[in-house]
Each structure stands twice: as C-alpha cells, then as structure tokens.
N, C-alpha and C positions, 0 to 999 in steps of 0.2 A: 559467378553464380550460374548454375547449372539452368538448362531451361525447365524443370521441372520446379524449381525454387521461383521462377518469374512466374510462371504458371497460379502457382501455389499465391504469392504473392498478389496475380492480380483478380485472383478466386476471394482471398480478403477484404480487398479494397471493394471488389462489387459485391458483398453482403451490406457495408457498412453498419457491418455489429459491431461497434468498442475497436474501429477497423486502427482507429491508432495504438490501441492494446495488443491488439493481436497479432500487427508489424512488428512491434516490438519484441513478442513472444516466438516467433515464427524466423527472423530475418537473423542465417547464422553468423553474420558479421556482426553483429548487436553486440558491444560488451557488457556481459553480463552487469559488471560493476556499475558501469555508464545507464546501465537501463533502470538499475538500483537506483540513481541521484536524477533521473528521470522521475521516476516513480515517486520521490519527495518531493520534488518541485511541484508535482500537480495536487501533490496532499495540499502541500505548504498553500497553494492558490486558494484550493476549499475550503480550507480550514481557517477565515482570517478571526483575528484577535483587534480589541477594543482599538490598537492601533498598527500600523504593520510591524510595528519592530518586539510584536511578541517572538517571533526566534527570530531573530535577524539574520542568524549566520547561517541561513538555510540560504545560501546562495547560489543563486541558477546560475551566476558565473562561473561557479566553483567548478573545477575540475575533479574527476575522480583518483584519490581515492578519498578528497577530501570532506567527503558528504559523514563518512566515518569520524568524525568528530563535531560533527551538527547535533546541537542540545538534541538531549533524548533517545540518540543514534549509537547502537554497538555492531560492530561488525566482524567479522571471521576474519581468519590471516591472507583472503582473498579479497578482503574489503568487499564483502557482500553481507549486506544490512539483514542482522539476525534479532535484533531487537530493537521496539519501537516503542517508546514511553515518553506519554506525553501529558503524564498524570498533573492536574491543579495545573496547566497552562489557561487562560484566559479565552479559549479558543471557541469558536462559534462556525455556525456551517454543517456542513455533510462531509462524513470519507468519501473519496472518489473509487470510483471501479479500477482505478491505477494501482488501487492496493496490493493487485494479485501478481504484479509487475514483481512483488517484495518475493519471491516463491522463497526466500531459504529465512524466511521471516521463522521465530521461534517464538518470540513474546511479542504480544502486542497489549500494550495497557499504555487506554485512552478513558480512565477514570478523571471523576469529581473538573470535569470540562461543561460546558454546554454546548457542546456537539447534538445536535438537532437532526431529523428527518429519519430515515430508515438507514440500517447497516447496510451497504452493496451487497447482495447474496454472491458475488463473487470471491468473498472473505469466506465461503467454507474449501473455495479450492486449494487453500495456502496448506501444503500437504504437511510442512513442514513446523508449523504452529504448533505449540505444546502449552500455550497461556494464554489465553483470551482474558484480559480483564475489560468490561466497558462498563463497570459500575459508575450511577449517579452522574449521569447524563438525560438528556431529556430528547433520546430517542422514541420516535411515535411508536416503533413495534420492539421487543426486547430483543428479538433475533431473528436473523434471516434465515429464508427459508434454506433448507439443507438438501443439496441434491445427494443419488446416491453416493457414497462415497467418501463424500462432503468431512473432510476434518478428520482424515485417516489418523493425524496424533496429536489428537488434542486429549491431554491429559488434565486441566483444571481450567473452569470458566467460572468468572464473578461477575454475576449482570444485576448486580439489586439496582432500584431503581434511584 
C-alpha cells in the first residue's frame, strides 16, 4: 500500500462517518466479492425475523463466492451481488447504510416485509439499481432523501404503502 493510500485511509478512520463503509469502499485490497458477503451479513444482522433461522444460509462463515446462493441472492459471472429479493420474508428492523457496499446491486425488492424506520439515504447512491421495489412495509418516510445524482439508473420504483 502506497503512502498515499495510509494517508487516505487514516483521513477515514478520523471522520468516523460509516468509517467501516468507507474502509471498505476505499481499501484497494478489498475483494470486491468479499465486500459483497460483507455487506449481507450486516443486512442479515438488521434485518432479524420472528426467529433467526428466517434465512439461515446467510452465513457469516461462508466464504465467498458462496453468498451467491443465499435465499434471495443473484449474482454476475463475478459473483458480485446484482439482485436482492427478500420479498414476504418475515423480516423486521432497518436496512443498514452497508447497503451501498452492494454498488453493482440492479434490483432490489424488499416488499410485503415489516421492515420498519427510515430507508438509509445511502440507497440513492447504488448507481447501478434499475428496480427499487419496497412496497407494503411500514417504513416512517416512503423515500429517502435523494442527493444530486442520486439513482443515475433507476428505471421503475414500487413504494405503495
């Protein structure tokens, strides 16, 4: 690692804004994949269901590229998580800001759940989203706020309530 990268790296760590998101995003040893099943594991935390063995095989053991067959999980020929459906799972909680971790995410439907509290406004920078469903949940606000930019290919959203 270059000193420009330790640098960069401990400019991170003293913001402590989301400073484990942004290691994550920032640190070019990070495999991509690996940050992917990172990224589900801390869903998986948020998200719990009436008991934990609502997806069970969401295994923080698991190695990568095996997060690419965790209920609800499709992935590219790089085993990078492009769709995330987790529609009628039992699930209760908040998505976490680790969402944005997903960057080659393409669908995301997290319908008819009771997923609770506010979407992370970090869900407009997934540049690569083309399907937002989060209908019939019992989120407090319908959508977060959008910075500029915000959801460069989002082509169809379902948010009834």
């Amino acid at each position: 690692m270059t000193r420009n990268h330790h640098v960069l790296l401990l400019l991170l760590l003293a913001t402590n804004c989301s400073s484990n998101i942004l290691l994550l995003l920032a640190s070019p040893e990070t495999d991509q994949s690996q940050r992917d099943l990172h990224a589900l594991i801390k869903i998986k935390a948020s998200l719990l269901g009436p008991t934990l063995g609502v997806i069970p095989d969401w295994d923080p053991a698991a190695a990568s590229p095996a997060h690419c067959s965790f209920t609800g999980i499709a992935c590219d020929h790089r085993s990078r998580v492009i769709s995330l459906n987790l529609t009628s799972l039992p699930l209760r909680g908040v998505l976490p800001p680790e969402i944005v971790l997903l960057d080659q995410l393409v669908n995301l439907t997290i319908s008819q759940t009771n997923i609770s509290s506010n979407l992370p406004t970090e869900i407009s920078h997934l540049a690569s989203l083309k399907l937002l469903n989060i209908s019939n949940n019992n989120f407090t606000d319908a959508f977060p706020v959008i910075y500029p930019g915000g959801f460069p290919s989002l082509e169809a959203l379902e948010s009834k309530p």
